[in-house]
N, C-alpha and C positions, 0 to 999 in steps of 0.2 A: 504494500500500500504506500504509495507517494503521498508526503504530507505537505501543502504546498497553500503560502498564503497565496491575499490579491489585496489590492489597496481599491479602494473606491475614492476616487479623488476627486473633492469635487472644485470647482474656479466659479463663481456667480450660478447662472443656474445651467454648465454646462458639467460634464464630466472626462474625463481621461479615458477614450480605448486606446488597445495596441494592437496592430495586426502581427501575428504571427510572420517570420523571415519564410521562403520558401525551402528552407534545409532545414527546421525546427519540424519537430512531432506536432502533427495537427496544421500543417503547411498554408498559411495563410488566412487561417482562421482569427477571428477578432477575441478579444479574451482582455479581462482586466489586470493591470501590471502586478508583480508580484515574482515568486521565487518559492523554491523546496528550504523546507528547515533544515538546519543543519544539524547536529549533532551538540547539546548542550546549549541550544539556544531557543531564545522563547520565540514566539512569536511574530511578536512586533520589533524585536530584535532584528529579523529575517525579514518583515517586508520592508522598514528600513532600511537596512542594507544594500536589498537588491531593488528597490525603488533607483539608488545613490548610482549601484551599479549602472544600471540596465538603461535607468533615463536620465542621472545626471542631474537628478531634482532633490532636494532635502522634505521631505513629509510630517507632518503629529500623528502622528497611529490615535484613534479616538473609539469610540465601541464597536465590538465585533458584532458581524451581523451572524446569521444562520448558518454554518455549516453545510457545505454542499458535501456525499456522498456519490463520485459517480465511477460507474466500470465501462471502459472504455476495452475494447476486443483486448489489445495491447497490453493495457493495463488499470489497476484501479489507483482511483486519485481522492485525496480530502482535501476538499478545498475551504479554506478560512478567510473569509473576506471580510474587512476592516472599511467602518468611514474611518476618512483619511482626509489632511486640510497641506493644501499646498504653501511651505512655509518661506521657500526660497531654491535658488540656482535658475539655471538655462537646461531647457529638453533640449538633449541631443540623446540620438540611440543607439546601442553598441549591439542591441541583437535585435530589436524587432523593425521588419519594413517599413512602417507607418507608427505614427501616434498622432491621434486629433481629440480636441476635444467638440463633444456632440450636445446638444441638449435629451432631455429624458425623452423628448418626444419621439427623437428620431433612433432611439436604441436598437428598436427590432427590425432597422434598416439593415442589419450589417448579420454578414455567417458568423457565429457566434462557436467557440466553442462549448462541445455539449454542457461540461463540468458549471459553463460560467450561465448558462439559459436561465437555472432558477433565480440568479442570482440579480440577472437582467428584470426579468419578469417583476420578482418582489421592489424594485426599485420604482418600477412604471407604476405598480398599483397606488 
């Protein structure tokens, strides 16, 4: 089981996607930013981090939302998603294609991956 946050970040009333790189698992699929836990580390520890990594952006980890369980053929994943407040740096990306930020309206524009659907869905309601 892959234990893997996601940041829900939000800017006014838009949010943060990333689209998956096309050599990444789940090849171009949309998916909220985030990272696998490491080993002796918490949580928020880890979306921090790989937020810093991955986009070059500083975050506040703020309360966790609901737990996504999902089994992908490949493999199965937990996914922890966190609201999240953008606190400082420059987006730039070192692994994913794209990153935009959307309004909630336009979420279930984009191929989502599976893991991140409920998490889209609970957001729009």
């Amino acid at each position: 089981m892959l234990h893997v946050t996601c940041a829900i970040i939000r800017r006014n009333n838009t949010i943060l996607i990333c689209q998956r790189s096309a050599s990444m698992k789940l090849p171009l699929k949309w998916e909220f930013p985030g990272g696998k836990i490491e080993l002796g580390e918490s949580k928020e520890d880890c979306l921090m981090r790989e937020i810093k990594e991955e986009l070059g952006i500083d975050i506040k980890v703020g309360p966790a939302l609901n737990m996504v369980e999902y089994h992908y053929p490949e493999f199965p994943i937990c996914l922890y998603p966190f609201e999240c407040l953008l606190v400082g740096g420059e987006l730039h990306l070192t692994e994913h294609a794209q990153a935009i930020w959307v309004d909630y309206s336009e979420l279930l524009n984009y191929d989502w991956a599976a893991a991140d659907l409920p998490i889209v869905k609970a957001l729009i309601q």
